[in-house]
C-alpha positions in Angstrom: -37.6 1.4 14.7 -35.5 -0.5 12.3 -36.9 -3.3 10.0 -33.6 -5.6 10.2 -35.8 -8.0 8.0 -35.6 -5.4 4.9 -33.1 -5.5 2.0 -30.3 -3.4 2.7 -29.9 0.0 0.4 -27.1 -0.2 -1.9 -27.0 3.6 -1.6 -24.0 5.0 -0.3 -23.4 6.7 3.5 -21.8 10.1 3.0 -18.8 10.3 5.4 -17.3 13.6 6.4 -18.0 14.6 2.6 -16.9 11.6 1.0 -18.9 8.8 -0.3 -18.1 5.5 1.5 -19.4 2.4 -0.7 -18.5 -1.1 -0.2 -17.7 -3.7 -2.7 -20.7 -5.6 -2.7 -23.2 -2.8 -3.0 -20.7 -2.0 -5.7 -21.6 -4.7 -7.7 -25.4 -4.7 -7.2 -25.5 -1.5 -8.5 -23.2 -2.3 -11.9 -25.3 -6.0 -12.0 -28.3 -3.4 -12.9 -26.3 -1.9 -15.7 -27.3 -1.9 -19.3 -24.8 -3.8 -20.9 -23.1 -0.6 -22.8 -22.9 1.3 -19.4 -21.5 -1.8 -18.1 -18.8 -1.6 -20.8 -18.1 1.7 -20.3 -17.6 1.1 -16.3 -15.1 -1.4 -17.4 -13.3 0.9 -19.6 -13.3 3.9 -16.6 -12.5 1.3 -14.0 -9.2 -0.3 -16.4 -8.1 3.3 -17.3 -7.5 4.2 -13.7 -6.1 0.8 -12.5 -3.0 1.3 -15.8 -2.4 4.8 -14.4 -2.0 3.6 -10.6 -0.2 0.8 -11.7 2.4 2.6 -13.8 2.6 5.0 -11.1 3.2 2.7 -9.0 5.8 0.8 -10.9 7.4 4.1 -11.5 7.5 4.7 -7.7 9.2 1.5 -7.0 11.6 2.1 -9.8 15.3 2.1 -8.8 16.8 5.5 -10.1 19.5 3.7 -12.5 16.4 2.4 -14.3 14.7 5.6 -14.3 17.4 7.2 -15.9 17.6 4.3 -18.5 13.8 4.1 -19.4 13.7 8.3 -19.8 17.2 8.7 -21.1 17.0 9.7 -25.0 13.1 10.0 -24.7 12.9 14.0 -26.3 15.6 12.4 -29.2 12.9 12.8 -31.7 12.5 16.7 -30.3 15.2 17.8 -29.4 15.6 20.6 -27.0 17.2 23.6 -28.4 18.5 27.0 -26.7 17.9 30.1 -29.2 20.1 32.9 -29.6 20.7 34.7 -27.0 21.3 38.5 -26.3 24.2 39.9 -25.3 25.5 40.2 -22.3 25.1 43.9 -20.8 27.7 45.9 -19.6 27.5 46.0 -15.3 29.4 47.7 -12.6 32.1 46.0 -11.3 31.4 44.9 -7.4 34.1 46.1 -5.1 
């Protein structure tokens, strides 16, 4: 029987292999953080929101303004083709 009068769990339900969490449970479980683990959530949680959003912005980008932000970026290192070897000799197709 359930006890509907009981704190909820801030555990997770595993669904179909993945972890479903919602945002409140999220933050009763980082309110019980030491303050260093807290720090280094923020950290975690700010490096993955820069990389969506710049793939994000990248996704939305125009191609015109693609080219002009990447155009010129490998100027510093240059690309360069060695020698190559000479052609060999094949049989003419007919």
């Amino acid at each position: 029987m359930m006890n509907w009068g009981a704190k909820r769990s801030p555990l997770p339900k595993s669904c179909a292999g993945y972890i479903m969490i919602d945002y409140q449970s999220v933050v009763e479980l980082a309110d019980q953080l030491p303050l260093a683990e807290k720090a280094r959530l923020i950290e975690h949680l700010s490096a993955g929101l820069r990389q969506n959003l710049e793939v994000e912005a990248f996704r939305r980008m125009d191609w015109h303004e693609f080219l002009e932000r990447t155009a010129g970026s490998l100027a510093d290192t240059p690309i360069e083709r060695p020698p190559q070897p000479p052609l060999e000799e094949r049989e003419q197709l007919e």
